[in-house]
Every structure is written in C-alpha cells, then in structure tokens.
PAZA-86160 format. One line per 5 residues: their letters; for each residue x, y, z of C-alpha. Coordinates in steps of 0.25 Angstrom, whole numbers, plus 5000, padded with zeros to 4 digits. Example, Ala and Ser with C-alpha at 12.3 -4.5 7.8 and 13.67 -1.06 7.14 Angstrom:
2
as) 5049:4982:5031  5055:4996:5029
***
This chain:
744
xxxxx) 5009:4872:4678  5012:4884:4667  5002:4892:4661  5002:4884:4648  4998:4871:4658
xxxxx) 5013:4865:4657  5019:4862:4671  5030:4870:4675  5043:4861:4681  5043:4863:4697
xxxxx) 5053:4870:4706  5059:4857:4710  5056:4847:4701  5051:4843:4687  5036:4847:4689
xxxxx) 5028:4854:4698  5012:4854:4699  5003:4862:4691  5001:4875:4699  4988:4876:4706
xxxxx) 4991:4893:4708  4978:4898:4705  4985:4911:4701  4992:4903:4689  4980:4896:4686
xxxxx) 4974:4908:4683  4984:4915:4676  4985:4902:4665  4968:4902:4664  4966:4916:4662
xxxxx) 4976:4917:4652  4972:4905:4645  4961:4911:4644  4965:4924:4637  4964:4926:4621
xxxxx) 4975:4931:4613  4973:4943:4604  4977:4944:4590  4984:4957:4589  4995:4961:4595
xxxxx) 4997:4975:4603  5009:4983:4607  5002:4988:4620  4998:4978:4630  4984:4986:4629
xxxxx) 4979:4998:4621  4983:5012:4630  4993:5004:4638  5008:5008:4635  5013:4992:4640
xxxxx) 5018:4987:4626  5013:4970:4625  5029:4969:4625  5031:4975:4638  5021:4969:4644
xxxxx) 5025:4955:4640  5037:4958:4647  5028:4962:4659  5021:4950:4661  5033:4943:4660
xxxxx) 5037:4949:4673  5023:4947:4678  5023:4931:4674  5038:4930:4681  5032:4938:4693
xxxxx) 5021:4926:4694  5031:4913:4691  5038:4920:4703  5027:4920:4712  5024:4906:4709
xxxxx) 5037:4900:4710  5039:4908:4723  5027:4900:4728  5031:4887:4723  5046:4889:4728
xxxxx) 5040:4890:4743  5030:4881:4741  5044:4870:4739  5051:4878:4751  5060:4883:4742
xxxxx) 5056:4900:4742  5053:4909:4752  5045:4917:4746  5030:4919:4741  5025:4933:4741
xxxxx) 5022:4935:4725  5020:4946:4716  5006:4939:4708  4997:4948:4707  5005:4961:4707
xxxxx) 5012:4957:4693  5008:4971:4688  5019:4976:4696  5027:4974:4683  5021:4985:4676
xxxxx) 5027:4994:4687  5041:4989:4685  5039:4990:4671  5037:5005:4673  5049:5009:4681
xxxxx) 5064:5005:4676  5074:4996:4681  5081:5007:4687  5069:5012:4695  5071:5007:4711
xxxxx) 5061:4997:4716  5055:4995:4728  5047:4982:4726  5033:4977:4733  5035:4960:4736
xxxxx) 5025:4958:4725  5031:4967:4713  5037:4954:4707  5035:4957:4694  5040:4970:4694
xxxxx) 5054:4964:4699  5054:4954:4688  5050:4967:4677  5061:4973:4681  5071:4963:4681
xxxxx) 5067:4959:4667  5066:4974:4662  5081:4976:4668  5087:4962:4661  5096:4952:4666
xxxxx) 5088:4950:4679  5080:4937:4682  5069:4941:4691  5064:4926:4691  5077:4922:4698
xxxxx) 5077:4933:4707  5064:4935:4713  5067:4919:4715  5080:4918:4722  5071:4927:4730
xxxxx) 5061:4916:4734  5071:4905:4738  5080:4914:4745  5092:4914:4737  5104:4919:4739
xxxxx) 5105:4925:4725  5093:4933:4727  5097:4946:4720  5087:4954:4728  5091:4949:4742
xxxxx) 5101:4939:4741  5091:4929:4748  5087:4936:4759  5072:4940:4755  5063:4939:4742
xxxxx) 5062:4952:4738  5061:4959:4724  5075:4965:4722  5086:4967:4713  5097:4979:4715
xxxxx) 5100:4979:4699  5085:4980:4697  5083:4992:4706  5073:4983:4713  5074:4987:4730
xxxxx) 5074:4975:4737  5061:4976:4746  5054:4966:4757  5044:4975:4762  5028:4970:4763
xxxxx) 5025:4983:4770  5028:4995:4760  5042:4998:4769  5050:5000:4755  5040:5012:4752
xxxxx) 5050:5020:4760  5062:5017:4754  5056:5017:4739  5052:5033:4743  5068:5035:4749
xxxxx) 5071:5027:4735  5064:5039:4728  5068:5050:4737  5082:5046:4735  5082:5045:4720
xxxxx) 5077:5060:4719  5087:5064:4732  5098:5059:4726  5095:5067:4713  5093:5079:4721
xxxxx) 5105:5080:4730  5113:5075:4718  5120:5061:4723  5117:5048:4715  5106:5039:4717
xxxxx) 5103:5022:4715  5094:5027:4708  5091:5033:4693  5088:5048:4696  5073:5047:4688
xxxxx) 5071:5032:4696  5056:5029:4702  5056:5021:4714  5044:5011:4714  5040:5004:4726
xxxxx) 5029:4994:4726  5020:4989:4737  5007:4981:4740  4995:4988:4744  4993:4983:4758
xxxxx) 5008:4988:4761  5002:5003:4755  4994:5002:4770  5007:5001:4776  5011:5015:4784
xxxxx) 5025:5012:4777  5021:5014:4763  5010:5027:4768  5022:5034:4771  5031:5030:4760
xxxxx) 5022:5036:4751  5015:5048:4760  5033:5050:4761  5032:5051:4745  5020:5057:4745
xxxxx) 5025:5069:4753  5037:5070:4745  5030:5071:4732  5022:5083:4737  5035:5090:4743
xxxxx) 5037:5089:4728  5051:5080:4732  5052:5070:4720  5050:5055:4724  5048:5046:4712
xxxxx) 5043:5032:4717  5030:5024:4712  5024:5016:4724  5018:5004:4717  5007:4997:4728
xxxxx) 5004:4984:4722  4990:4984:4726  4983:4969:4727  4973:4973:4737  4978:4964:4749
xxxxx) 4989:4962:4759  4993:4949:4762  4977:4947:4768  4973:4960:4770  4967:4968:4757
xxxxx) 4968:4982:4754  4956:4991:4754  4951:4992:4740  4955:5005:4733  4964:5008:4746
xxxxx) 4978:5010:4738  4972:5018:4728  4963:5027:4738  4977:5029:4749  4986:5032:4737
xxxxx) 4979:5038:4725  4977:5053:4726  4989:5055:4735  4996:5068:4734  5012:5067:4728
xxxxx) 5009:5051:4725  5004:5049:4711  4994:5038:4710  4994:5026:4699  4986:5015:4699
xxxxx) 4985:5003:4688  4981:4988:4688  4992:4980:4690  4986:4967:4685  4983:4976:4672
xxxxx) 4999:4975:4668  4996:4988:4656  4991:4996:4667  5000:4993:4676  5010:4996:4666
xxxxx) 5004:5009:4660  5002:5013:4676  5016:5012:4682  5021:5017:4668  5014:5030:4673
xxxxx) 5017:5029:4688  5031:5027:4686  5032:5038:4676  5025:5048:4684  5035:5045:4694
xxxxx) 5047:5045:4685  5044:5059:4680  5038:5065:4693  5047:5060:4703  5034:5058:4711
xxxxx) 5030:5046:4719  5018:5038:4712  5008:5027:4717  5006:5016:4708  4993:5008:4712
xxxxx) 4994:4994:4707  4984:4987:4709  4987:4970:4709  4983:4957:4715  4988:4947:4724
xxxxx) 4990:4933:4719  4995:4920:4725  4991:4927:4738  5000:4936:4748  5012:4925:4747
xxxxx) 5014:4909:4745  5008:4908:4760  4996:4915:4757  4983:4909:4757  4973:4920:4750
xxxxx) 4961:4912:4752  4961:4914:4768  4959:4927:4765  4955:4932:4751  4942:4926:4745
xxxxx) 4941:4917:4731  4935:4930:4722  4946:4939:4729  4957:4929:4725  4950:4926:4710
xxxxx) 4948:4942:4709  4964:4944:4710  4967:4931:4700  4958:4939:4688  4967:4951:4690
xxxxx) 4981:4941:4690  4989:4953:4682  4997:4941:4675  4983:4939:4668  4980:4952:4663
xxxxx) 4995:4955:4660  4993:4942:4651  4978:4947:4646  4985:4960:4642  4996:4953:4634
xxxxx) 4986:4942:4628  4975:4953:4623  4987:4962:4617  4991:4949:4609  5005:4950:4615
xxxxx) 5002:4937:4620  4993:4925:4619  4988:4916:4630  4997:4905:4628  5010:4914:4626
xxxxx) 5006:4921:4640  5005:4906:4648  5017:4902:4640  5024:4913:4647  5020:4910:4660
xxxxx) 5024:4896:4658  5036:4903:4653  5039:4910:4665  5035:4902:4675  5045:4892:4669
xxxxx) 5057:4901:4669  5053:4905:4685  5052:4890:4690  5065:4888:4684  5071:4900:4690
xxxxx) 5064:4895:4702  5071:4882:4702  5084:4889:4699  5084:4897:4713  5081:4885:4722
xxxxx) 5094:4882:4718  5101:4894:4723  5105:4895:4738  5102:4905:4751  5107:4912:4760
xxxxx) 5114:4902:4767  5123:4909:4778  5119:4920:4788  5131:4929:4782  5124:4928:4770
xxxxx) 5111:4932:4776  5116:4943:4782  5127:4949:4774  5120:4962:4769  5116:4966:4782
xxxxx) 5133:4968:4785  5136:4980:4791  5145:4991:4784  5161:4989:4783  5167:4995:4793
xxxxx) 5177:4999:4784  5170:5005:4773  5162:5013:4782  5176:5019:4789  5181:5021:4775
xxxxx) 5168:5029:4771  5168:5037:4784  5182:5040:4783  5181:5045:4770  5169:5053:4771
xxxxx) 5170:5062:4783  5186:5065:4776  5177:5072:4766  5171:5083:4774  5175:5082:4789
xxxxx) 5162:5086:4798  5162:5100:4800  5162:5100:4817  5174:5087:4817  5183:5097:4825
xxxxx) 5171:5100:4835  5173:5094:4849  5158:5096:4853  5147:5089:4845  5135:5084:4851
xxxxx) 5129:5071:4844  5119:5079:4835  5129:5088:4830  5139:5076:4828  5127:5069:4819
xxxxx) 5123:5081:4811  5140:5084:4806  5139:5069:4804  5128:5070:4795  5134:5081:4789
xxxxx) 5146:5074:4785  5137:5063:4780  5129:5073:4770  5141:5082:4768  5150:5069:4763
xxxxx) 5139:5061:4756  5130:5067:4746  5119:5055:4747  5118:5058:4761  5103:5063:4766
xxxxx) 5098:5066:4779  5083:5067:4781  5073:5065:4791  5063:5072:4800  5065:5086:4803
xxxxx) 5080:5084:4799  5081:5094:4789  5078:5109:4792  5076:5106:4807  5090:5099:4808
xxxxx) 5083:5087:4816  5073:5088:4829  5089:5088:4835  5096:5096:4828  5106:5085:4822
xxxxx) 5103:5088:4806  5103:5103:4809  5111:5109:4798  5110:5099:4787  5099:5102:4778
xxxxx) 5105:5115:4778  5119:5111:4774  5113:5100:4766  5103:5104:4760  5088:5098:4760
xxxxx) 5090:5087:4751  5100:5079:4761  5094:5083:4774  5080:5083:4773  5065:5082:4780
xxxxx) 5057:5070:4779  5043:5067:4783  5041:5061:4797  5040:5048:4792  5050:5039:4799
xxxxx) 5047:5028:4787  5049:5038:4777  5062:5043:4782  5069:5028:4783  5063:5026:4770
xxxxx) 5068:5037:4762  5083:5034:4767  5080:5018:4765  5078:5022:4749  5088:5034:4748
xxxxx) 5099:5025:4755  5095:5014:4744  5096:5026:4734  5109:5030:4737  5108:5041:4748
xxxxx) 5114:5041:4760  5101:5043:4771  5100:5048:4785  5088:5047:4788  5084:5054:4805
xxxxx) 5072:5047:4812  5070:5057:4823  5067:5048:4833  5072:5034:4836  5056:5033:4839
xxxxx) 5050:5036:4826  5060:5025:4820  5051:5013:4822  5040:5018:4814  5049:5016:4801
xxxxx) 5060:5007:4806  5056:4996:4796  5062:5007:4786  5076:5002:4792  5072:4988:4796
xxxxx) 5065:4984:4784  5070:4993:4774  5083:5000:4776  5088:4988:4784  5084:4974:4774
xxxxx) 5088:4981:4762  5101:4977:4762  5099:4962:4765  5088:4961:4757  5094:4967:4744
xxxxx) 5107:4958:4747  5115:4971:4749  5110:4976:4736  5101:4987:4741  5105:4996:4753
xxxxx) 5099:5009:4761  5110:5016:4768  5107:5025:4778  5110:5032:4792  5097:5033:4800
xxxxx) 5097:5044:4811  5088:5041:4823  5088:5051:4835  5084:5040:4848  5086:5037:4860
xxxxx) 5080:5043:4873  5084:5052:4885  5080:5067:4878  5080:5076:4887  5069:5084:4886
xxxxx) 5062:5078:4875  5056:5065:4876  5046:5053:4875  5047:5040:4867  5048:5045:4854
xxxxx) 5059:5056:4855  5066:5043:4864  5068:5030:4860  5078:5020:4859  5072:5009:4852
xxxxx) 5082:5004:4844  5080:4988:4845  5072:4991:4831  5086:4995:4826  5096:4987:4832
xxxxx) 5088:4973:4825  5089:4978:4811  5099:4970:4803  5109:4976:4795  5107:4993:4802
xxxxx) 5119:4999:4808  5113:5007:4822  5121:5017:4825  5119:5024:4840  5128:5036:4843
xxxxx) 5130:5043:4856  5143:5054:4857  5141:5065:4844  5155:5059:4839  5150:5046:4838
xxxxx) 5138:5050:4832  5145:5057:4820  5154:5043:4819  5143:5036:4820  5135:5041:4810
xxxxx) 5146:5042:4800  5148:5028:4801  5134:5026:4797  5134:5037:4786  5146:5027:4780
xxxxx) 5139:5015:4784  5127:5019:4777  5135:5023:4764  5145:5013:4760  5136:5000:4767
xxxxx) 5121:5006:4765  5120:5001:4780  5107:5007:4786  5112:5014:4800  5105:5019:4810
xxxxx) 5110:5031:4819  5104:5034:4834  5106:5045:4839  5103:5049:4852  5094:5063:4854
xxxxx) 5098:5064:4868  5112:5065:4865  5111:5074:4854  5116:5087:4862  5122:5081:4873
xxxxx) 5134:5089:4874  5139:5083:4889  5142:5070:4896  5144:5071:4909  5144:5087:4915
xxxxx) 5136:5098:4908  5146:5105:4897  5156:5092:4897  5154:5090:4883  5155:5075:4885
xxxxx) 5144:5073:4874  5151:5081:4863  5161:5075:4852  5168:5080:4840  5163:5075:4826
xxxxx) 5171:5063:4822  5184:5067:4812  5186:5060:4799  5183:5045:4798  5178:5042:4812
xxxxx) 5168:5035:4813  5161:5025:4821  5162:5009:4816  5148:5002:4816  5148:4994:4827
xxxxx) 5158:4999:4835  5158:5006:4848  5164:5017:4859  5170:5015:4871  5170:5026:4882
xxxxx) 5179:5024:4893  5187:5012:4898  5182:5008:4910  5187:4993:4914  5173:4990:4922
xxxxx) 5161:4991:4913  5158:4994:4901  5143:5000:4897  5138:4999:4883  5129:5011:4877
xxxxx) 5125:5017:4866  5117:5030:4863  5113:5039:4877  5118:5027:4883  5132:5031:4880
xxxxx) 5128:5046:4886  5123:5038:4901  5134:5027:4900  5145:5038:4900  5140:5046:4911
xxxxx) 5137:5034:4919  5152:5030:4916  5155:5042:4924  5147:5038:4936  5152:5024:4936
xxxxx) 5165:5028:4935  5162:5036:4949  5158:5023:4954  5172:5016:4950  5166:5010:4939
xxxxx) 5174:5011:4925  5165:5010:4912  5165:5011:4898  5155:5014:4890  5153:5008:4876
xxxxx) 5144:5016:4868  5138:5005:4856  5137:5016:4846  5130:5005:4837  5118:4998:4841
xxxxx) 5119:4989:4827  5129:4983:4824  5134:4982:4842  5148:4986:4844  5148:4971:4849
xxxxx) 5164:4972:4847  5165:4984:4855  5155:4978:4865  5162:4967:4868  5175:4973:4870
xxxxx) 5171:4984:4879  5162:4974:4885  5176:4966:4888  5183:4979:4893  5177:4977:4905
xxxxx) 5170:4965:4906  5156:4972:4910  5145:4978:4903  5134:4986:4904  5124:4989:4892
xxxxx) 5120:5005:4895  5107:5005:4884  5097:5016:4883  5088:5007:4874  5076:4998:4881
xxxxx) 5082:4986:4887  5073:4977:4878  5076:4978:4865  5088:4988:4869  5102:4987:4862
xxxxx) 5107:4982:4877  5101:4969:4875  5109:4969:4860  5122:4974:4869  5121:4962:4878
xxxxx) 5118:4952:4868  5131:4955:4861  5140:4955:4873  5134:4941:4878  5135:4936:4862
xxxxx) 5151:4942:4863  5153:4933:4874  5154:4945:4885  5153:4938:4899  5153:4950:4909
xxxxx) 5142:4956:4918  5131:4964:4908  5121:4973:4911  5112:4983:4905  5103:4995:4907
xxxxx) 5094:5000:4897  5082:5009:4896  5069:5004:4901  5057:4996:4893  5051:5008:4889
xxxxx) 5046:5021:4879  5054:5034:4883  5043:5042:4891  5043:5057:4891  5052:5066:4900
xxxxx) 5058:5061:4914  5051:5047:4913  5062:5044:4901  5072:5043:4911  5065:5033:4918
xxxxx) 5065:5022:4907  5078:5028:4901  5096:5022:4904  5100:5031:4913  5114:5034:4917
xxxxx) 5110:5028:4931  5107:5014:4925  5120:5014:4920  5127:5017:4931  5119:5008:4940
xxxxx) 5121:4996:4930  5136:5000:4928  5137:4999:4943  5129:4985:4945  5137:4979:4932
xxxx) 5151:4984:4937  5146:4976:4952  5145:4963:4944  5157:4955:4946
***
C-alpha cells in the first residue's frame, strides 16, 4: 500500500498485499497527522542556510533511499535479491553528500544510501534506483560491481566501491587524502581535483574497531606534524551494532576534543542541521586541508538486515523510541511547517517514488548474472605479459641503473639501484615505510634514497603496519605509484586484511573500474645469523599465496631481484596489479656460495629490458637425475647441496620458483619432466607451506614420477642455535635427494 492508502502493483504480478512494515505505517500516520502552514519560506527554518528547494531535492533522495530498502526486502522475500542490509534510519546521510561535490572521492559506509542516490541525481544522467538494484539481484549490469557484490559505487561518480562492515576502508580513505596533497606537492598528477575532501563514512560500532583507531590516530598524527590531510570521517552513529549497542555518549567522548581532528556533531534525523553541520565540516576541511570528525547521530530501522529480528534482542520503547526520530518524518515536518509542502503532497510523493522503484524493480529481475566462471573471474586477470615487457623495456632505456656494468651486487644493493630506477624513471613513484628514510632501512637496502630523492618520495611512516598498507591502497587508487616496506614478514599479519580485503577485492568488486597498484616490500624468512627469534624470522606466507588476483614475487640471487622487482614496478603501473615482493634478510650480504671469497652470491645489475616474466622461473644446472624445486634461501641450500650430491654421482638441477603466485607450473612441469624426479626443497612449515601447493600442481599436470619433499618443521622460529633445529637444512636436502634418487 502507498502512503495515500492505494495499493502499489507487486514485483511479480498485478497486486501485492498492503504492507504491514511498521516503519511505513508510521511514516504514513505521523504525516498524516501534520498541518500545512499557510506561508511559504525560503529557508527550510529560520537560521538555517538549506533553501525549502534544496531540501525537497534532499528528501527525494531520502524517499528513493527508503523505496530501496523496502524493495530490497520484498526482492529476497520472493528469492529473487540477495541483499537486505538498508540504509532506514541513516537517510540524514544525504545532507553530507549534499555538502561535498560530485568530484569529491567517496569512501562509503553499507548504509549511506541516500547519500549515493544525492549524488547520482546532483551529478545527472545517473539512475541510482536502477543501480543500487541491479545490485540486489546480482546483475551483471551492476555499474558498481559488475554483479559480483552489492555495494555503493559508481567510477563516474567518484563513489569508491567498498564492502567493508569493519572500518578497513579508513586506511585507504587517509592514503586517498595523503595522495591528493603528495601528488601536489612532488608535482605529478592526481585522480583527484587538487582542493578535493575525501569523505569516508562508517558505523559506530565499527569506530571500536582497532582498524578505524589507527586510521584516525594516522591522521591525527599527521595534522599535528602540520602535513595537510583533507578527509572528513563521517561515523553514522545509531547506537547499536547488529545486537550489541554503543555506550551512550561513547563516540562523542573517544573523538571529540582530539588533538589535529576537528569535531562536528549534528542530528541527522534533523535534515537542516545536518545540512548546516556537514556544510561547516566539509568546508573546514576544504580550506584547512585538515582531517574533521563529523558526528552523525542516526537510527537503525528495519533492524540490522532483512534477517534480523530486533525483538530478540531490543525492547518495544527502544524500538518505538527510534520510529519517533524516523528522519524521513522530520525531513517531511520541516518541509510541511515551512509550507513548501502539504501533507498530502508529501504521501503523494512517496506514492510517487515508491511507484517509480518497484517498477525499476521489476525491470532488473529481468536482467541476467554472472553466468560463467570466466566471467566471475575476469578482473582478477594477471597483467599481459607483453605490456609489462614493453613497459620494462622502455623504462630502464631511459636512465640505465647506475652499477649495470658492476659484476658484484649483493641482493640488497641489487634492490636499492632497482628502486632507484623505479623513482628515477617514474615521478609518481614513492617509497615509505618504517625507518626507510634517514636510516636507509634496519638493512641498509633504501640507504641513499631520501637523500637523492628527497623527503617527499622516500619517506617515514608511523609504526603502524595497517596505516602503511592503507596509505599505498589510496595513493595507488590516486595515481601514485607506492612501495610500501613492512619490516618484517611478521608484522604483516597484524594489517594483512589491508591486502586481502582492501587492496586485493577492489578490482573485482569495482568490475575493473577501480585499482590500487602497488609493490609491497617485505623482509622474511628465517636463518639470520646472529639476530633472531619469531619475529625477525618468519615464513608465513600461506596468508599470501590464498589471496586472489596478488602477484607473490620471491627472489633469491641480487640479479633476479632487480628483475624481479622491475617486473612488478611495470606490473603495477600499466595492470594496477597489487605485488608482493619477499625478500630474504638472510641473503641480503651474502657475497659467497660455496668457499669464503668465491663470490658465488654476487650478480651484475640486470642491462636494459631484462626482466623477469611473472610466473616464470630459473633453471640452474642440468643434471639428467633429479630435479629440486626452491625458492628464496632454499635456493641458497639447494645449490650447495647440489654440490655434494654431485660428489655422490648424483646429477641435479635446481629450479628456483622465483614466483610463489602465479607457480611457474609451466616451468615446473617441464623440469619436473627433464628428469623424471622431483624433490620440493621448501623453507616454509610443511603445513600450509608452498611445498604442499608445488605438489599439487605437479599431480594436477599429470607428473607421475617418484616425489618427495622437505620442509621446515611445525613451529615459531626460536631464538639463537635452536632455529636450526626446526629450520630446512642443507643436510635434509641431501638426505632426501639421496633417498628420492634410490627410488626406482
């Protein structure tokens, strides 16, 4: 039923019954009970700067917020949409849009639904309605993402998709700010307008998440470094997370009075205030260049989603409390007592909009879904090959690495002329991270740079591993080229949903729209000599090698590392493809292989276009009766264990994987086939470790001969001697090189 008491036609056929939503019911009866005033004003209320025009328009995108909601319910109700969480009760959130422009990026919370449709009817030539429900049944035609997940998002809108209940886009929405102002600063373009804000919304019970605390102690930090960073945080505050409420007073007394975060708090069932307020946040921010804290607080209708039943767990006066502050009511009081509007006009507009959303919604069902797994998957498609050999090729012909004609690099010296080239060749290019800058790395391997580069590309960032991902996750998505150093393979799994569920799904989840290019650094692995215990040695990196759509790069020999991380560098640049480069610390300043002063471990820098393909990898030796498969220090112990064996009559080759994601399975097979054994020579743990992925691709090739495989133990890497107890060693190789080569 409509609010003038006239059926609506159904989804799927020529009626439907009279809705029994109580959050409709109300809406019809309070307004019904309104009276219409007899003079018109041009201000929605005396001191308020929102004209009644612009209001109207407002409530029009709150109304068209509401239909969605309710179609969105009624479409899973009928099996036919997938998608329920609404945005009732956080309608204010149109006001915020309304402050910002079209051009201003967004970073939007699951329930800003009527800041989406503001935008989209401010811009023109957008349907929201249609949108936002191609959306709910899945559709292929999703603008936002292509099918693939009901998000708010729209590339020509400037509207970032997100799908994060957990605050994990603040990061990214400070990188998105940081950028804007870097990009000015070192003088390269940006995605952005040079004066854009960056607005990020989120719920209140997500502000309690450690994610969103250091988002905005990172901006925080930054504000009173007096380094510009213009994005408004907008916590959409409704008092309760799914079943669990927030504190009363909380959000105001954890974020008000913050030093570098200006505080703004309005009503946002009040549509005026709320429009008067983010018109001030927004322009505070604007001229400032300052982070802001926009406080606004909501309520929760229709319950968390179209599963939810409120009852279990919130009490009749709570539930009948948040229905008296519906914000469509007083958006409609405010328009009715200003004379804009009488009460029938209002229930005649939302008969009029519900009207135009069911038969939007009926349009949609029509439209079809992903329907093959190549569709599913296509923007999770690795870079061309091509491209990225034309890119690396002509880059490194601009200005050859300076130590090309040296014959003695180690690997961290080969990394540091690589990411010279990179930041000599590509002005977007930025390198930051902990102790990176001044100090040149806890290794030495960015020694030089800031000095050459200056400050503003190679830089220090607070030791806050999520704050780091995040920055390069918004100034990849901004137009900068990041390289981002985690210090440890260790501190990674503190932020790694900054890769997983940020950097990683925001490809596939924009359709290809949106992407984060970068090269993420990470020192790992074990066997420091000297230096040790869990957390300067680890070689977790299952939580990598799972993630769809990441290239995982793993070098060994100081040439290969410089080819490597060029090939990433383009990779990055012409495909946005998120890499991840390991580099093993032990091997830093290895200068010798076998014999003290043999300078087995040293390599010249690679000459103009080599390169190392993704997913491809290097054959040392050609020994006809084993071959041994490794990667990172592995590579180190299988070739000196190659040496031994050969004592023994035994002739191996040693494939080193060089890439952990995509498998040189290719490569794997056919040096598998050279000598019709195999032995897998992996420094990870054997559960989870890339052994067990090694395996499976030779048995899914169709490899028949004898396998085997030695890895490192079950275990943490314990301090001093005791690593070498739980640790590959060169004596397991050997020992299962002689046992595999016995095997007839």
């Amino acid at each position: 039923m409509d609010g003038s008491g006239r059926q609506r036609p159904g989804l799927t056929g020529p009626g439907r019954p009279e809705s029994t939503d109580p959050v409709e019911a109300h809406f019809v009866a309070a307004v019904g009970e309104l009276t219409a005033a007899t003079l018109r004003a041009d201000t929605i209320r005396p001191g308020s700067e929102l004209t009644t025009a612009r209001a109207l328009e407002l409530f029009d995108a709150q109304l068209t917020s509401r239909h969605l909601d309710l179609a969105a319910r009624r479409l899973r109700a009928q099996g036919r949409g997938f998608y329920t969480i609404g945005s009732a009760g956080h309608e204010g959130n149109a006001a915020v849009s309304a402050a910002v422009r079209v051009t201003d990026p967004a970073l939007l919370h699951y329930r800003s639904g009527a800041f989406f449709v503001e935008r989209a009817f401010r811009a023109g030539g957008r349907d929201p309605v249609r949108d936002v429900l191609l959306g709910v049944v899945a559709a292929a035609q999703d603008p936002a993402s292509g099918g693939r997940h009901k998000v708010f998002g729209r590339h020509d809108l400037a509207v970032i998709p997100q799908t994060s209940t957990i605050a994990s886009h603040l990061p990214r929405a400070v990188g998105v700010a940081f950028a804007i102002e870097r990009a000015r600063r070192i003088g390269v373009g940006s995605e952005w307008p040079g004066d854009a804000v960056v607005v990020c919304s989120f719920g209140d019970a997500s502000a309690n998440h450690s994610t969103a605390v250091g988002a905005v102690n990172a901006a925080t930090n930054l504000a009173y470094r007096r380094l510009p960073l213009p994005v408004l945080f907008v916590c959409e505050d409704n008092g309760i997370g799914i079943s669990v409420p927030t504190a009363p007073g909380w959000i105001a007394a954890a974020y008000s009075g913050r030093t570098g975060l200006e505080y703004f708090a309005a009503d946002g069932c009040d549509l005026a205030d709320a429009h008067d307020t983010a018109t001030r946040a927004v322009e505070f921010v604007r001229a400032q260049r300052r982070p802001a804290f926009l406080h606004l607080r909501t309520v929760r209708l229709m319950g968390h989603a179209g599963s939810d039943v409120e009852s279990a767990y919130r009490s009749r006066a709570e539930l009948a409390a948040d229905l008296e502050r519906d914000p469509l009511v007083g958006s409609a009081r405010l328009l009715v007592a200003s004379g804009a509007v009488t009460p029938e006009e209002v229930l005649a507009r939302y008969r009029e909009v519900g009207d135009r959303v069911d038969d939007a919604a009926r349009a949609v069902l029509g439209e079809s879904p992903l329907t093959t797994r190549a569709e599913v998957v296509r923007p999770l498609a690795g870079p061309s090959a091509a491209i990225v050999a034309g890119h690396v090729q002509h880059v490194s012909a601009l200005k050859p690495g300076r130590t090309e004609h040296e014959a003695g690099l180690t690997v961290a010296k080969a990394v540091n002329a690589a990411l010279a080239e990179a930041l000599d060749t590509d002005p977007t290019t930025i390198v930051f991270g902990e102790d990176v800058g001044r100090k040149g790395g806890v290794y030495g391997v960015t020694r030089g740079l800031a000095e050459r580069f200056g400050s503003a590309r190679v830089f220090d960032t607070l030791l806050d591993e999520q704050a780091i991902l995040g920055l390069a996750a918004g100034a990849g998505l901004s137009g900068l080229l990041p390289v981002p150093e985690i210090q440890y393979l260790a501190y990674l799994h503190n932020a790694e949903d900054q890769i997983r569920g940020e950097a990683a799904t925001l490809g596939f989840f924009s359709a290809g729209q949106y992407r984060n290019p970068m090269v993420v650094r990470i020192a790992g692995y074990g066997y420091q000599e000297g230096f040790g215990g869990h957390f300067h040695n680890d070689d977790a990196v299952a939580v990598l090698r799972d993630v769809p759509g990441i290239v995982v790069a793993s070098p060994s020999l100081p040439d290969d590392a410089a080819a490597i991380l060029r090939t990433c560098v383009a990779a990055a640049r012409t495909s946005g493809t998120v890499c991840v480069f390991l580099e093993p610390i032990a091997r830093y300043h290895t200068r010798d292989l076998h014999e003290p002063g043999d300078g087995g471990w040293l390599a010249p820098y690679p000459g103009v276009g080599e390169h190392a393909a993704i997913g491809r990898g290097r054959v040392h030796g050609d020994g006809r009766d084993l071959t041994v498969v490794t990667f990172g220090n592995g590579l180190y112990l299988s070739l000196r264990a190659a040496k031994t064996l050969a004592k023994k009559g035994i002739r191996a080759r040693v494939l080193d994987l060089r890439w952990l994601a995509p498998l040189p399975v290719g490569d794997l097979l056919r040096e598998a086939n050279a000598t019709g054994r195999v032995l897998v020579a992996d420094e990870t743990r054997a559960s989870g470790g890339v052994s067990e992925g090694v395996l499976a691709a030779l048995v899914d090739g169709g490899f028949t001969g004898p396998m085997a495989r030695v890895a490192s133990a079950d275990s943490y890497v314990p301090l001093g001697d005791a690593a070498r107890l739980v640790l590959l060693s060169e004596h397991d190789i050997v020992a299962a090189a002689v046992g595999l080569a016995a095997r007839g």
